[in-house]
N, CA, C and O of each residue as an XYZ file, in Angstrom:
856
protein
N      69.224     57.218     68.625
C      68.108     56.972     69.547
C      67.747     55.486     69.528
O      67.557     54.794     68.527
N      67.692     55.153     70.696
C      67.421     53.428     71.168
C      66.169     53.043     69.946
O      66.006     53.791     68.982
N      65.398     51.878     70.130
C      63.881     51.675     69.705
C      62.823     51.927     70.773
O      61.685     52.394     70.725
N      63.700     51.390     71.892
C      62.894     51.639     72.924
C      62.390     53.619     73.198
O      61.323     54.168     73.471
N      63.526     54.032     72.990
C      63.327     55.664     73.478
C      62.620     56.370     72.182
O      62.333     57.537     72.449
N      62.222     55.946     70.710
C      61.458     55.949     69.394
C      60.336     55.427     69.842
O      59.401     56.048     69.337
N      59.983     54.621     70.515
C      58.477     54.119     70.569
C      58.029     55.053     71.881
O      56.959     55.655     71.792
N      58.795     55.180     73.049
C      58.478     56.420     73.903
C      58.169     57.635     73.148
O      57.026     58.013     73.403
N      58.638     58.205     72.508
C      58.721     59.323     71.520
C      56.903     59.349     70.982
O      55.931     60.083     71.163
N      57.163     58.270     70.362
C      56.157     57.944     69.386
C      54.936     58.068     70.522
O      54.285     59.097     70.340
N      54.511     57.337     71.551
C      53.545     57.389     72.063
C      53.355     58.356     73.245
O      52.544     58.031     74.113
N      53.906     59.306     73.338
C      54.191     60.214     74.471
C      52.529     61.208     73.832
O      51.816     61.584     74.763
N      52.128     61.488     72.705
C      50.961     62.153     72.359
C      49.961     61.393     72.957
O      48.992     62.069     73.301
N      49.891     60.272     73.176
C      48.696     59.111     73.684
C      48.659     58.651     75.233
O      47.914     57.735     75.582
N      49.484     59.320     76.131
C      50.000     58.719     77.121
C      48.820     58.801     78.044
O      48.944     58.073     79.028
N      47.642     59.535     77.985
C      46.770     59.996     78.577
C      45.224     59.540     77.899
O      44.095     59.854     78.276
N      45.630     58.747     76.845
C      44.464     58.136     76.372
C      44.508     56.571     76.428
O      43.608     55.794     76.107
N      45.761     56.283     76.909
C      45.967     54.811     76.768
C      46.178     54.334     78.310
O      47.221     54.217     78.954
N      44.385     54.026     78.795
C      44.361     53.676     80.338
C      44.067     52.652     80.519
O      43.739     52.336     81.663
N      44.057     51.709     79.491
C      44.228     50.384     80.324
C      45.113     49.092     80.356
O      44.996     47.889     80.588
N      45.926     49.878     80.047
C      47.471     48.894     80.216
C      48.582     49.651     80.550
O      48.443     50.826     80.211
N      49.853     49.348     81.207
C      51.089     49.861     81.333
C      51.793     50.388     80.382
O      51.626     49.688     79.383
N      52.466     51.219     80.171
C      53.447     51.919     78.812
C      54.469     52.082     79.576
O      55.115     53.068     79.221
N      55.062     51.359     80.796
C      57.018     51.254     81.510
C      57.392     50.347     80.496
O      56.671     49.664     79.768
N      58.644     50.437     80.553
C      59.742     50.244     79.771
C      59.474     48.229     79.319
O      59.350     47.596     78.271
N      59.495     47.913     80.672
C      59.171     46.546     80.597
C      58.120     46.121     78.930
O      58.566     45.827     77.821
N      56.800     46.241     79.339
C      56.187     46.534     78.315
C      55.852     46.483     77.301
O      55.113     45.738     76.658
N      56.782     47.864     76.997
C      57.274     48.818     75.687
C      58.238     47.510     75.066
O      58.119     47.043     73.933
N      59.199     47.062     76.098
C      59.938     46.142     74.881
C      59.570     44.974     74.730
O      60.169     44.070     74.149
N      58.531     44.949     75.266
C      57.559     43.571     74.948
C      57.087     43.510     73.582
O      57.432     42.816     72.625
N      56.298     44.323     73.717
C      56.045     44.952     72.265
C      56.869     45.071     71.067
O      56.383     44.933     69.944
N      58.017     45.306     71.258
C      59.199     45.780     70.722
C      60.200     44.472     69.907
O      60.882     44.426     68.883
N      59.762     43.307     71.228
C      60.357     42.422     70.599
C      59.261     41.239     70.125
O      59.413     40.018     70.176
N      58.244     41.916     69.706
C      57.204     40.462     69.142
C      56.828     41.670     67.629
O      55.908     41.427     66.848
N      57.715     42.874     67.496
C      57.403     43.363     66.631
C      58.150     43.576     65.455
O      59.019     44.297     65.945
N      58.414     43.495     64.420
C      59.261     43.729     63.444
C      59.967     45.393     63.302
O      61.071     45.633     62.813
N      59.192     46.213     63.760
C      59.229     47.495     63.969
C      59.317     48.669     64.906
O      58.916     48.206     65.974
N      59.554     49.648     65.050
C      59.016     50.237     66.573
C      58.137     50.830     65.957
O      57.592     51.522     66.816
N      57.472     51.064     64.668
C      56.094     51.487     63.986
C      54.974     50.325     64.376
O      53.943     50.564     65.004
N      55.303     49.262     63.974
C      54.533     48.294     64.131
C      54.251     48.160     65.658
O      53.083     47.980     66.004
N      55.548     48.257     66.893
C      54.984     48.062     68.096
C      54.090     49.311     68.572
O      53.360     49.250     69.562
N      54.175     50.023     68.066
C      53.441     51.579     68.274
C      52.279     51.272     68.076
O      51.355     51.528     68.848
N      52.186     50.684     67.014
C      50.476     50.508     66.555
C      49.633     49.524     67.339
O      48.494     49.665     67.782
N      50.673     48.230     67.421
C      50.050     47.603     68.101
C      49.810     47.537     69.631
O      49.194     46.742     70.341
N      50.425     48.509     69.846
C      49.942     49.037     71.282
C      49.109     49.618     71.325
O      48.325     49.253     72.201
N      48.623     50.975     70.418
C      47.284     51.930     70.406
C      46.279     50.321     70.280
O      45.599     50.061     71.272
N      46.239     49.558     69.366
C      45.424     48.635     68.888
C      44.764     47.455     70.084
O      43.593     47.074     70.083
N      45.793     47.029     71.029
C      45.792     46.730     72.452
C      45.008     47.275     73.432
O      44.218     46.897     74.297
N      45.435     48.185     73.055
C      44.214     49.545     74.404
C      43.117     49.605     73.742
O      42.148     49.594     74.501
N      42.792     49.675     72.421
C      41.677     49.692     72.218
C      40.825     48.764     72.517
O      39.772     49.060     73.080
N      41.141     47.462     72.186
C      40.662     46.060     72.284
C      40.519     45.974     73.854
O      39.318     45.885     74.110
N      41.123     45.968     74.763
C      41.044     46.259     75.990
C      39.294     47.180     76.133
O      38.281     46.750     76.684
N      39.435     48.125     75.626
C      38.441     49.471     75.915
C      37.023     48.081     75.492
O      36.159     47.351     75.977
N      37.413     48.332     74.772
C      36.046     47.265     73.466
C      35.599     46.365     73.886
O      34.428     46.226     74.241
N      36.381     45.656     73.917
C      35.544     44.103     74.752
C      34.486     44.159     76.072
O      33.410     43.561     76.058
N      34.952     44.961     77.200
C      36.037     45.129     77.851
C      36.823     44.024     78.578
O      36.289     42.925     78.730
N      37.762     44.202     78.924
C      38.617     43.333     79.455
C      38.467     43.633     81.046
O      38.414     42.857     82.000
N      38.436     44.574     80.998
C      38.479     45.523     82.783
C      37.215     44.522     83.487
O      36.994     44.192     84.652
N      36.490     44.209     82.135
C      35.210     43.522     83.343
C      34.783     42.680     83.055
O      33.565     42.641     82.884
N      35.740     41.365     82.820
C      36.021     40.188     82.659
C      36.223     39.694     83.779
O      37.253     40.069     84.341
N      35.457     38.829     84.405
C      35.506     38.273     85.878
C      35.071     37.061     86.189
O      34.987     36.232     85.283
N      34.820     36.819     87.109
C      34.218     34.765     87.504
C      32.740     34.960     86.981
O      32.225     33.928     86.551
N      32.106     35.903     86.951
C      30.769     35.819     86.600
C      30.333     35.991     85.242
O      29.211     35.883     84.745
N      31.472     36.287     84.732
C      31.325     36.778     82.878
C      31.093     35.298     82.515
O      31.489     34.197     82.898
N      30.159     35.868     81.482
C      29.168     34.243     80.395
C      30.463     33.071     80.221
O      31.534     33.362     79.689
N      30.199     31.954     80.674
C      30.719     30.738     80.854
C      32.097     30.143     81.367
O      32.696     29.074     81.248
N      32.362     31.696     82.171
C      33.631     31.438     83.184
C      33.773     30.396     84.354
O      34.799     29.784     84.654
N      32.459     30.312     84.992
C      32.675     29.711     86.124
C      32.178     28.123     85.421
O      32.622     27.101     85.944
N      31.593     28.066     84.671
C      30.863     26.638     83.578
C      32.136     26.061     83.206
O      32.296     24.841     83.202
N      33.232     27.043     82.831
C      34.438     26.144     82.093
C      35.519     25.428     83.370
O      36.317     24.490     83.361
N      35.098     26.338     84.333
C      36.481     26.480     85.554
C      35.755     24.877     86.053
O      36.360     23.805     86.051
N      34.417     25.084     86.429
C      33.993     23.283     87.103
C      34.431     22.797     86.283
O      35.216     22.079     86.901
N      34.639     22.497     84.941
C      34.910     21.598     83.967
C      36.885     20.868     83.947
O      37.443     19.980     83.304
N      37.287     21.746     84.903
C      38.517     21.476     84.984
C      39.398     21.452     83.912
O      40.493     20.901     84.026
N      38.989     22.068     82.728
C      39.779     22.069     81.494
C      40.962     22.830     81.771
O      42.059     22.400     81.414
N      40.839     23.933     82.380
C      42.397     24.572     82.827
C      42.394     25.092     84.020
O      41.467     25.879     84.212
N      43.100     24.926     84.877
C      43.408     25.428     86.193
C      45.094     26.162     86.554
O      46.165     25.574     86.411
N      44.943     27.212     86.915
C      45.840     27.882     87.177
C      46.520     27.260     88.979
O      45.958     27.260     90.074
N      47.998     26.776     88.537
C      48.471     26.158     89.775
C      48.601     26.644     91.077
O      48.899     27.832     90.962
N      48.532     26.334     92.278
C      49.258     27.160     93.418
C      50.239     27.348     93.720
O      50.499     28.006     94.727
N      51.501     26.605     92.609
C      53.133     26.967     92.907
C      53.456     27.206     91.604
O      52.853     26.775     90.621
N      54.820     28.190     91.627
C      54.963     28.339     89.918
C      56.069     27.456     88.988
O      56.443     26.374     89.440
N      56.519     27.864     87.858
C      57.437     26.742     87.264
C      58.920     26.797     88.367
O      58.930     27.247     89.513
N      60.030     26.229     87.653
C      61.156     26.463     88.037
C      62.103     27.870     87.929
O      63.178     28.101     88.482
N      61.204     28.834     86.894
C      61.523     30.004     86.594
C      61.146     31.006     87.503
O      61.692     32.109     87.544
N      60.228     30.651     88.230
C      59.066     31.463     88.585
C      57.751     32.009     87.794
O      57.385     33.180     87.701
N      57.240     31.033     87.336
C      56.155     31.919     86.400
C      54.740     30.758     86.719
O      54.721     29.529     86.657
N      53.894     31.518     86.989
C      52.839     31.261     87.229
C      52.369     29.650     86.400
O      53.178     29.264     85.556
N      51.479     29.018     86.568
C      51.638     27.462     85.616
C      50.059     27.258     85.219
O      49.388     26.745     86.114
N      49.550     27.502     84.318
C      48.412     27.166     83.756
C      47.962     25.721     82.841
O      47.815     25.466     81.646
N      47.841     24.957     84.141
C      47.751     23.682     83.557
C      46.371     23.340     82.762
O      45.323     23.787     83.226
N      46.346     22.501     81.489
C      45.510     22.100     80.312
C      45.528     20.881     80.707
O      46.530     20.176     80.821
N      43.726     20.409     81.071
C      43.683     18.814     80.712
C      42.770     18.630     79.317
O      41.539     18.637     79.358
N      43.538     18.462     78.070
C      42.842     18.031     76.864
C      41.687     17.337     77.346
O      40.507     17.563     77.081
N      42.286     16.283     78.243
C      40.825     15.339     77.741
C      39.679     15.429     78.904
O      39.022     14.548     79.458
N      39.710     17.046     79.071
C      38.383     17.172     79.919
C      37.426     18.556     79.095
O      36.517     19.252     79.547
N      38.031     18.557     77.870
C      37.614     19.489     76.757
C      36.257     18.695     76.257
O      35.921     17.513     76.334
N      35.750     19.641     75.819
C      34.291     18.662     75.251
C      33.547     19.907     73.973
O      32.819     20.864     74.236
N      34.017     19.483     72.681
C      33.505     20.018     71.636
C      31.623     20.324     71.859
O      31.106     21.368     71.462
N      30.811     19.189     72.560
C      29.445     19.501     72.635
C      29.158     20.654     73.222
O      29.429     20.768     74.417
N      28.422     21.978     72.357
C      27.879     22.782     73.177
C      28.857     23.862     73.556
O      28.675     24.811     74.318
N      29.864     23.549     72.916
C      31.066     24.444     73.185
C      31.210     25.692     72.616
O      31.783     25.760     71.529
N      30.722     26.874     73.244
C      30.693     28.126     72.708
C      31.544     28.778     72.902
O      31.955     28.847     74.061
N      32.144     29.494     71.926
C      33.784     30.405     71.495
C      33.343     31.719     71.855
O      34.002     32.598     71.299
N      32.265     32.201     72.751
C      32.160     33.380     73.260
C      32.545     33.351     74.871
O      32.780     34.120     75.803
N      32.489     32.501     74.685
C      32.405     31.939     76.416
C      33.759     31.717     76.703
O      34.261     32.223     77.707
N      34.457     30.962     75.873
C      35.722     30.025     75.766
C      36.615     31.325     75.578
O      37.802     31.049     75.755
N      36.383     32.736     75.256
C      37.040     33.874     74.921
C      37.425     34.729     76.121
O      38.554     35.108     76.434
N      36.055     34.997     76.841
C      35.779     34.922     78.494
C      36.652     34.451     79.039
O      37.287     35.317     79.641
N      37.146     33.238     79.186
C      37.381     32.412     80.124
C      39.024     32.503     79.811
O      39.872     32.420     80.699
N      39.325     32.690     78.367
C      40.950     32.892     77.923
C      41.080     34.333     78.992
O      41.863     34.491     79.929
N      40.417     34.924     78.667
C      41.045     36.184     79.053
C      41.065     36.445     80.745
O      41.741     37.275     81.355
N      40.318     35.682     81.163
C      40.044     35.409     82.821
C      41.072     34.697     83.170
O      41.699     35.139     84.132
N      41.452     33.718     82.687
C      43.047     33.020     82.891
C      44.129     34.010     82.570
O      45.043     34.225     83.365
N      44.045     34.527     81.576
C      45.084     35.143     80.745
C      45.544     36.542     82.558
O      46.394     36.564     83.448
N      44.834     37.048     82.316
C      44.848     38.087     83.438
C      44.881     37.710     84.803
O      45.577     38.459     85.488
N      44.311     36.727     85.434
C      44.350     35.979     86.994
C      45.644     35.529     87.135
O      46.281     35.685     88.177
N      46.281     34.721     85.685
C      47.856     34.452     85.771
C      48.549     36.057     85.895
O      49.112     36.299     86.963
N      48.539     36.504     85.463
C      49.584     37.775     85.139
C      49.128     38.648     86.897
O      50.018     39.375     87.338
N      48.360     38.577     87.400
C      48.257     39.093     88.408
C      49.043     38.030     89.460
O      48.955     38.413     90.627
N      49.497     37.271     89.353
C      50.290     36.191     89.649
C      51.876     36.541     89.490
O      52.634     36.296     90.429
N      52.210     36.939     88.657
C      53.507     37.542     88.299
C      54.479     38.577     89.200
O      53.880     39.505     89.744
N      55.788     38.500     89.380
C      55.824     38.922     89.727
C      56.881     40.160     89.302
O      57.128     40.038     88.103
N      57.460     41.105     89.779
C      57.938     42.479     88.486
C      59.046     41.559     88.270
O      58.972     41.540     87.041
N      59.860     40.908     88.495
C      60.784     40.356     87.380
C      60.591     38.940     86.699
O      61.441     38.220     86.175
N      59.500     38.785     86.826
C      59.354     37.151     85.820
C      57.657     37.413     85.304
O      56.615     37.021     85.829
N      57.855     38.125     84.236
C      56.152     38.707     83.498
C      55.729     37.920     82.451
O      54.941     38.183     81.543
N      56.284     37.033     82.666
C      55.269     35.871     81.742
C      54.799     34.508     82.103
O      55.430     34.440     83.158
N      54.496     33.956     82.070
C      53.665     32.689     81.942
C      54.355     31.254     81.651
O      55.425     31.266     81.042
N      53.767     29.947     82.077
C      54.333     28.745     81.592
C      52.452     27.675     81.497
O      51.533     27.329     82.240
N      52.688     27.628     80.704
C      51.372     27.116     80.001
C      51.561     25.349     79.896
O      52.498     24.947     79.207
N      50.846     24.532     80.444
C      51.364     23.451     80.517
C      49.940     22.383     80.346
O      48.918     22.123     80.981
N      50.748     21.893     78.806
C      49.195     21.254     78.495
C      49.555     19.167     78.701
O      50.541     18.445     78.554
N      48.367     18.999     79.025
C      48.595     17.238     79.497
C      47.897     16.782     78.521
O      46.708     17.094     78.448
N      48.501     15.932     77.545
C      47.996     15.643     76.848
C      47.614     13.912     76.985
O      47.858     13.037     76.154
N      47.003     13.786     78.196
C      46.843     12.133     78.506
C      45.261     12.320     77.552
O      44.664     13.317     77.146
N      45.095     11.435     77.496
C      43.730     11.141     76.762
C      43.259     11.725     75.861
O      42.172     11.370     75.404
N      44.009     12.880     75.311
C      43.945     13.304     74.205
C      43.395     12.377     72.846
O      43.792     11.213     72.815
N      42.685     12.750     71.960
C      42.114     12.057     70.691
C      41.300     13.198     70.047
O      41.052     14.180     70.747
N      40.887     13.155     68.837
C      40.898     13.671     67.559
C      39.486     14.369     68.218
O      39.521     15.589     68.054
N      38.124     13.865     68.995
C      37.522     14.096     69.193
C      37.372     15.767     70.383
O      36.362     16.438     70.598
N      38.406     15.909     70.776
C      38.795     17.012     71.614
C      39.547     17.789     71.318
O      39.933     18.651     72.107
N      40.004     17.680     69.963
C      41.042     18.823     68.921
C      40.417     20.180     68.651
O      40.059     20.296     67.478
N      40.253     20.945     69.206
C      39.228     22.253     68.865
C      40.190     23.217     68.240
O      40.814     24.038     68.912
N      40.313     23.087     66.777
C      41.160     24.060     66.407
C      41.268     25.531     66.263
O      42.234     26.288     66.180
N      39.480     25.775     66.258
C      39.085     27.227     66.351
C      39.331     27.672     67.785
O      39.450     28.885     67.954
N      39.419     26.939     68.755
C      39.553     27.567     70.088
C      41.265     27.985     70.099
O      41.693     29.136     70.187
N      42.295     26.436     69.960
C      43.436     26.587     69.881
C      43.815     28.058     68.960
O      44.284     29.016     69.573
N      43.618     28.128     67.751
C      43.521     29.491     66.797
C      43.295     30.899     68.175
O      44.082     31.737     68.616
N      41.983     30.614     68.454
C      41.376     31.902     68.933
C      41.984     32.235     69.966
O      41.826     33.424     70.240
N      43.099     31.239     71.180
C      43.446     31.693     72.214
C      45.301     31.830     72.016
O      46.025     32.315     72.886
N      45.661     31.433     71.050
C      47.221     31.881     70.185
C      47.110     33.183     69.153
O      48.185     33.720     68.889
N      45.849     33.770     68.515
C      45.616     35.345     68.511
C      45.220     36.226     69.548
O      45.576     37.398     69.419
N      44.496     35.884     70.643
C      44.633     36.430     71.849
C      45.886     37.043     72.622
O      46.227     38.140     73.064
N      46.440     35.614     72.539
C      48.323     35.795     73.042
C      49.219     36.616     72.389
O      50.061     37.373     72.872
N      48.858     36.308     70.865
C      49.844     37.395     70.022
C      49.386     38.667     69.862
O      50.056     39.674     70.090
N      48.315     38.649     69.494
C      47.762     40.208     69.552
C      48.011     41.140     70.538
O      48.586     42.227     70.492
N      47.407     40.444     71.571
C      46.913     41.430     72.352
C      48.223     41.685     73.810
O      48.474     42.691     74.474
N      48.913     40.028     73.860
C      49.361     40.279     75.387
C      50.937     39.239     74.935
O      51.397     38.233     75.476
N      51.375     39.978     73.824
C      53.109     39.627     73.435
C      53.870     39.560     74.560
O      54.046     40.418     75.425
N      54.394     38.224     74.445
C      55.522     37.775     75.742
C      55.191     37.801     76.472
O      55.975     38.295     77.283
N      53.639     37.326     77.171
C      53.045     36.128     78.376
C      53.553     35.222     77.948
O      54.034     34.802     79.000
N      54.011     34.196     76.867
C      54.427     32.943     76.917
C      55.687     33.251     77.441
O      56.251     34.182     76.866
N      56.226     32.785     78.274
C      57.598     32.291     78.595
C      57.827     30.977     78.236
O      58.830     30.697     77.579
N      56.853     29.943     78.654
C      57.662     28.374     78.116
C      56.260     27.909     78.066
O      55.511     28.549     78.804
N      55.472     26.540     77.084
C      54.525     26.432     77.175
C      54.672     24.928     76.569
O      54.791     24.821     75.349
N      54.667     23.871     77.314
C      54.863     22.535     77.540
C      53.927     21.855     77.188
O      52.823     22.032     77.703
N      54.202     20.569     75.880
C      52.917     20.016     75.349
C      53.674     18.456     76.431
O      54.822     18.046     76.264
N      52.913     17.999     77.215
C      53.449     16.330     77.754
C      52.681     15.576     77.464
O      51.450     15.581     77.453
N      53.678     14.636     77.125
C      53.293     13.203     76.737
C      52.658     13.123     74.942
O      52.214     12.041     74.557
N      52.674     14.106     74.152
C      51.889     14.611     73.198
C      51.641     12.985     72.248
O      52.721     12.613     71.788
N      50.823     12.314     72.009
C      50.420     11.134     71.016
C      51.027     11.307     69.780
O      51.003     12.465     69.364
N      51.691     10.282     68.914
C      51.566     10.375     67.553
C      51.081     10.962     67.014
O      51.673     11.641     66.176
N      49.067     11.081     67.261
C      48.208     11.169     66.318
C      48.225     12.841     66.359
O      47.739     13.410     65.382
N      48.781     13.675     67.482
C      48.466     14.748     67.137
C      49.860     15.193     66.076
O      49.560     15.526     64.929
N      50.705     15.192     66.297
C      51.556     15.193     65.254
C      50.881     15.810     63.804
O      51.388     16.745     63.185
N      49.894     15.244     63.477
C      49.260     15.804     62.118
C      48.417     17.129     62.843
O      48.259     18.148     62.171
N      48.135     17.087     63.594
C      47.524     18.388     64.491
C      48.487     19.774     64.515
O      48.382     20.986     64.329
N      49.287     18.968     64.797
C      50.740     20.310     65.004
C      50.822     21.203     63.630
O      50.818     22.431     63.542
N      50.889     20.312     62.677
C      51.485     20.724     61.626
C      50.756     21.432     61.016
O      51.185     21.803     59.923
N      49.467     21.885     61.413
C      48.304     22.741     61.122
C      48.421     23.488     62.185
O      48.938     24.468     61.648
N      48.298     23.872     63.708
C      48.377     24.476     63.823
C      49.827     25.646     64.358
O      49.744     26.830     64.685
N      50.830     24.928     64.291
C      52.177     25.960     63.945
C      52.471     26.941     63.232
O      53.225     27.813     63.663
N      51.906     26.996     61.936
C      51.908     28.225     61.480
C      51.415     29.346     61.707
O      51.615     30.369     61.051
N      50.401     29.160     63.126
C      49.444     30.058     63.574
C      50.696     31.106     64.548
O      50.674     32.306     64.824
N      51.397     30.352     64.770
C      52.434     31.108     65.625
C      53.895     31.621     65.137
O      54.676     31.212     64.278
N      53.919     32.478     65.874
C      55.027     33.142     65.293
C      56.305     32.990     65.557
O      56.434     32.750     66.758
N      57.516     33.022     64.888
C      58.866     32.061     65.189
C      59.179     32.186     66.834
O      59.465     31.287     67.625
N      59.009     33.746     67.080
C      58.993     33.682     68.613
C      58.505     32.627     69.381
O      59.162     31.796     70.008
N      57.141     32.743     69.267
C      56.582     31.953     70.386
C      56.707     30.498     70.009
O      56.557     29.650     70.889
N      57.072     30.014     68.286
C      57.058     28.537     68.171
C      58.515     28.057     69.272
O      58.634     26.976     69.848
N      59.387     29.101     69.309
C      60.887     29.070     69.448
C      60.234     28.357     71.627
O      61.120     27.848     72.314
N      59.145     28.455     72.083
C      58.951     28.893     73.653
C      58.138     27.398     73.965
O      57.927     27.070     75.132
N      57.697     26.514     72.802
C      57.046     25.491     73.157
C      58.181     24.471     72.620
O      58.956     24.450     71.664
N      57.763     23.298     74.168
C      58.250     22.640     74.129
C      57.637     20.950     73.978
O      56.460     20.638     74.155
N      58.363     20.331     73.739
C      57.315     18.857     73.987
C      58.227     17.878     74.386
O      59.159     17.390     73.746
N      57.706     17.572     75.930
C      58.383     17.232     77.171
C      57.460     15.576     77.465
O      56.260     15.444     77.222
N      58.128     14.747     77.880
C      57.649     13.577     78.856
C      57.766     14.077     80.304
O      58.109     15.205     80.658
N      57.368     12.882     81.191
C      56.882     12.482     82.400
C      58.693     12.734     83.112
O      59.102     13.263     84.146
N      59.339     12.098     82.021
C      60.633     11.912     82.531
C      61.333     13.719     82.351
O      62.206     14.103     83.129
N      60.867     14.492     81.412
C      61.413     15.948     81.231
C      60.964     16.933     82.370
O      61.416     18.031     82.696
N      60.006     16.241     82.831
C      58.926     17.372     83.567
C      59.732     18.213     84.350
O      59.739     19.404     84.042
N      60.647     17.709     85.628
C      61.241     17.854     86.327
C      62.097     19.097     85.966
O      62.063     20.047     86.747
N      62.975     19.182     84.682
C      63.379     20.339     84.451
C      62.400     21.755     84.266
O      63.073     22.784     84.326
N      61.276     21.919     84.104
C      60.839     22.605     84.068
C      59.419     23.485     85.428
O      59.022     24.632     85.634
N      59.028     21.644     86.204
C      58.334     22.028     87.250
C      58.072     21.256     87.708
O      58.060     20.285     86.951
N      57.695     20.957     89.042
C      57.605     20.064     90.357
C      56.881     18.985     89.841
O      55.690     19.055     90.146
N      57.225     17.872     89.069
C      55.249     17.028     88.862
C      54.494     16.638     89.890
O      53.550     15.944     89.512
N      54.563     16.900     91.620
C      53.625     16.982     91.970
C      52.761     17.771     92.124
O      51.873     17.588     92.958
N      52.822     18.825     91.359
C      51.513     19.833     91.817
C      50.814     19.881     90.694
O      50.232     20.953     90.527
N      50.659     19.003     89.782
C      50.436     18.561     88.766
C      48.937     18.186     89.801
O      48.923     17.463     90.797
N      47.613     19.025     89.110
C      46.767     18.719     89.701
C      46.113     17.789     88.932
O      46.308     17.570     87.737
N      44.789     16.882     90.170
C      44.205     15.693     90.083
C      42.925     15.696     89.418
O      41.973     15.061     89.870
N      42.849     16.497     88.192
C      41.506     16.395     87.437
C      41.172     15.640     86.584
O      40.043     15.718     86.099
């Protein structure tokens, strides 16, 4: 028996309690392959739906606490064309981040409002994401490591293999000591999906003009 047709097996008792995410095949080996196990992807699928139920996620929207506060702020904007793969492009301007006043309830909101507005973006054969952070003006003062942390357990937990490719450009020296703290947060998979690209790399991966003007 496959892993894939063991984790069907396995969750076929739950199939009717687990309503707010997909259980097709796609999925299932999503799960499957960010998991060491088909026990472990089992679980962490019941664990998914729950978190889903809990939060909720279902009603996470432009009006949820500090969604539309972060979106004027231009810190991330989801593109109108996608990479060279086809995958939706969620561009990061570091240096329009601002530690003052910066609340991680809000900033959680707003992951998951991106996280989901991209994926509704998707299309059935290219289900993940290209995450594309600009690191012009970047400095020590806009390093938010609890956010970075909180929105790379988001990704792994909850929504395994949205990263498809996730592009640090132009990245400074100084973060370099940044990296090396937060890499271990990720898992060989997803370290294996980031890349760190120049002005001159861009091109292989996506148009730099739609590289928006914030």
């Amino acid at each position: 028996m496959s892993d894939l047709s063991s984790l069907q097996k396995l969750l076929e008792p739950h199939k009717k309690d687990i309503t707010t995410m997909s259980t097709d095949d796609a999925m299932l080996s999503r799960y499957l392959v960010a998991s060491s196990s088909v026990q472990e992807a089992y679980e962490r699928i019941l664990a998914t739906d729950k978190w889903r139920k809990d939060f909720p996620v279902a009603d996470v929207n432009i009006d949820s606490k500090g969604v539309r506060k972060i979106l004027s702020s231009n810190t991330a904007v989801l593109c109108d064309e996608k990479d060279i793969d086809g995958r939706p492009i969620i561009y990061v301007a570091v240096k329009n981040h601002s530690m003052q006043d910066r609340c991680l309830e809000e900033y959680t909101n707003f992951i998951i409002y991106m996280l989901e507005l991209s994926l509704s973006k998707c299309s059935e054969d290219m289900e993940n994401i290209c995450i594309l952070w600009d690191m012009k003006g970047f400095s020590l003062a806009v390093m938010d490591f609890a956010l970075v942390r909180k929105l790379f357990d988001i990704m792994q937990n909850y929504y395994p293999g949205i990263m498809g490719i996730t592009l640090v450009l132009n990245s400074p020296f100084i973060f370099q000591a940044c990296w090396t703290i937060i890499k271990p947060w990720l898992d060989e998979n997803s370290q294996n999906k980031i890349k760190f690209v120049t002005d001159a790399d861009l091109a292989s991966y996506i148009n730099p003009k739609i590289i928006p003007d914030v």
